[in-house]
C-alpha positions in Angstrom: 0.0 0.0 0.0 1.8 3.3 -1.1 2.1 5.9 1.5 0.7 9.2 1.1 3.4 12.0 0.6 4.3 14.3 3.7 3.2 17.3 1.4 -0.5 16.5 1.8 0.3 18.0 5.3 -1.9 20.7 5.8 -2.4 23.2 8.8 -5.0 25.4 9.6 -6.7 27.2 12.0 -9.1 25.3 14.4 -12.4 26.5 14.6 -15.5 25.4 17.2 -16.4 22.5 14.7 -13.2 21.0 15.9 -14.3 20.8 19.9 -14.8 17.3 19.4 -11.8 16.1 17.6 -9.4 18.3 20.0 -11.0 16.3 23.0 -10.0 13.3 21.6 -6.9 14.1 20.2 -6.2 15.7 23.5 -7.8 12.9 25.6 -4.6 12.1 27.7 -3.8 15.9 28.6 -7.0 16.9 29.9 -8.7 17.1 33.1 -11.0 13.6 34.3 -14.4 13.7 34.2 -17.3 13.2 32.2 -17.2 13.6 28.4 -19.7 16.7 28.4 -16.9 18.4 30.8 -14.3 17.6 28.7 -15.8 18.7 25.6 -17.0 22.5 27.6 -13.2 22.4 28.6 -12.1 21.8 25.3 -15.0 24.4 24.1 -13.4 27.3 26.5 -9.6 26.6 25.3 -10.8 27.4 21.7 -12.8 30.5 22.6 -9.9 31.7 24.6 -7.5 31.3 22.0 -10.2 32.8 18.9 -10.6 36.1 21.4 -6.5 36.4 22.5 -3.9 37.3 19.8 -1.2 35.9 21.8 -2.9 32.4 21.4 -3.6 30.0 18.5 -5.1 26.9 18.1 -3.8 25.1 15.3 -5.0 21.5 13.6 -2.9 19.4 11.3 -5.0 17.9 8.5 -3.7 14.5 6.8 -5.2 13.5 3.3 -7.9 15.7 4.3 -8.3 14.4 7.8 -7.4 15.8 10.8 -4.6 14.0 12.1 -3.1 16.5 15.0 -3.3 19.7 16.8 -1.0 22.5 19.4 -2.1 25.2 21.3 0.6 27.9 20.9 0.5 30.8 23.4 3.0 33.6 23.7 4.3 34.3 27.1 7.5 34.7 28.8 10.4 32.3 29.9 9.2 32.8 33.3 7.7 35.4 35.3 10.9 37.1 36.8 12.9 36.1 32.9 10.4 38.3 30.3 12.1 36.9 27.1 9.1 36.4 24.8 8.9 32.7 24.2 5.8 30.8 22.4 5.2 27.6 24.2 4.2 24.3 22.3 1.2 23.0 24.4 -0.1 19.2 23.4 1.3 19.0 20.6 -0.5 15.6 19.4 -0.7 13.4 16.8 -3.2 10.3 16.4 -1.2 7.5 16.5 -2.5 5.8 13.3 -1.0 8.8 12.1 2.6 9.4 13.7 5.7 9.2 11.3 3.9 11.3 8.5 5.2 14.5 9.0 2.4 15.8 11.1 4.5 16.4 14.4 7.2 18.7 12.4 4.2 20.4 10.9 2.9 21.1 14.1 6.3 22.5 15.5 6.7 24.0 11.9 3.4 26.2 13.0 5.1 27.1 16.4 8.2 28.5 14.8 5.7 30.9 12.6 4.3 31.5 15.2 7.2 32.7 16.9 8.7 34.8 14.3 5.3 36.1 13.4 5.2 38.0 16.9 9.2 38.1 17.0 9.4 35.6 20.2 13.1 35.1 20.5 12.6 31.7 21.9 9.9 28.6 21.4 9.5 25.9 24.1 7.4 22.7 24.7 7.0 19.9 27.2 7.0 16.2 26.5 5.5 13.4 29.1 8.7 12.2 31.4 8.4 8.8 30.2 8.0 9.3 26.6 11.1 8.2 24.8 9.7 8.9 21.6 8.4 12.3 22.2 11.7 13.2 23.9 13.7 12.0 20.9 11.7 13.8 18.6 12.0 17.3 20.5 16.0 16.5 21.0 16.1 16.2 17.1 14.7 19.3 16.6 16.9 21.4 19.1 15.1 21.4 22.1 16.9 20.8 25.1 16.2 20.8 28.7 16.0 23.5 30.9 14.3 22.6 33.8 12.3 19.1 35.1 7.9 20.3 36.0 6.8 18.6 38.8 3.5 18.0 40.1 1.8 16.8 43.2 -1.7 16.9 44.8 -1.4 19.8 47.2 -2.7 17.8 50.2 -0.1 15.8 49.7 2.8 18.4 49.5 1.2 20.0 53.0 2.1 16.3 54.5 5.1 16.2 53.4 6.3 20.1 54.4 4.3 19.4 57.5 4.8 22.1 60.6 1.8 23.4 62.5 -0.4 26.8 60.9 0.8 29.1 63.8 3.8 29.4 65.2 3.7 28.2 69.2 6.1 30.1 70.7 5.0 33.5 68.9 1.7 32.9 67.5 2.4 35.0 64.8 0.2 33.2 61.8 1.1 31.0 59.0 1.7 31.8 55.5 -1.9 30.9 54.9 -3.6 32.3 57.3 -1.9 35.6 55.9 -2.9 34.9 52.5 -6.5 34.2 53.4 -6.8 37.6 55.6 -5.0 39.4 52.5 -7.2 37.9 49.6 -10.8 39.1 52.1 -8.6 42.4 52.7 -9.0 42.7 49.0 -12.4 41.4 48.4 -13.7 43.8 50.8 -11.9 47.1 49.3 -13.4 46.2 45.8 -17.2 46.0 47.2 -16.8 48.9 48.9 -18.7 51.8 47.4 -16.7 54.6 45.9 -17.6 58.3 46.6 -20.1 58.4 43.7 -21.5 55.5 45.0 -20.1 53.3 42.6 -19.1 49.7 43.8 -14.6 49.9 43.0 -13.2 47.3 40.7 
């Protein structure tokens, strides 16, 4: 069976009659839950990105089928390093589908991307345990800077441990300052202003 060429490659952008084939393309990277919640998710990603010029959602077609999709959003390195970088997110490619060119499209879109709103840098993430997607990012130039780490917060709070107000001084924790400055703040912007305006 002859392969169809690379060239019939084609990337556009995604529009709302893609919601269902970004959810499954997607399937691994978003949050649990019921499929209607997954799709509304899915929904709100591709409104955000059609309303924000600083975010694009694009999908990679395949012999006229859509075979893979990115969301690229501009940002910086970090938020104390403001180097403009465009980040890769979920890049994907059905698996049917992988070793066609769709993937370097996809990154192909980024770099566009990139230049288009002169980012001086482009970044992505891959799974920790995916050899293949690591490979794939290491041929193209991407090395690593730093290792994302995640963990339920309940668990972190075990782990750090130490009691929420200091016994010897009873000054307060952390987050008991945190909670008394995020009211602080809730209360200032219901207050009424002097033409009897609620402040924002």
């Amino acid at each position: 069976m002859a392969r169809t060429p690379r060239s019939a490659v084609v990337l556009r952008d995604a529009t709302p009659e893609d919601v269902a084939f970004l959810a499954e393309v997607w399937h691994a990277s978003l949050r649990r839950g019921e499929d209607a919640d997954r799709l509304r998710d899915v929904a709100a990603v591709l409104a955000r990105a059609e309303r924000l010029e600083e975010e694009r959602v694009m999908v990679a077609e395949h012999a006229g089928e859509p075979a893979g999709a990115v969301l690229l959003r501009l940002t910086t390195l970090s938020p104390v390093d403001l180097d403009p970088v465009v980040q890769v997110l979920v890049p994907t490619v059905l698996p049917h589908l992988r070793r066609h060119g769709v993937g370097r499209a996809l990154m192909e879109a980024a770099v566009v991307f990139a230049e288009e709103l002169d980012a001086g840098h482009v970044a992505t993430a891959a799974e920790a345990g995916s050899r293949e997607a690591n490979r794939f990012m290491a041929r193209l130039g991407f090395s690593q800077r730093a290792t994302y780490r995640t963990a339920p917060t309940a668990l972190v709070r075990s782990r750090v441990g130490g009691p929420r107000t200091d016994p010897a001084t009873g000054a307060r924790s952390i987050g008991s300052v945190l909670a008394a400055r995020r009211s602080l703040r809730r209360a200032q912007e219901q207050r009424p202003s002097p033409e009897g305006e609620p402040t924002r």
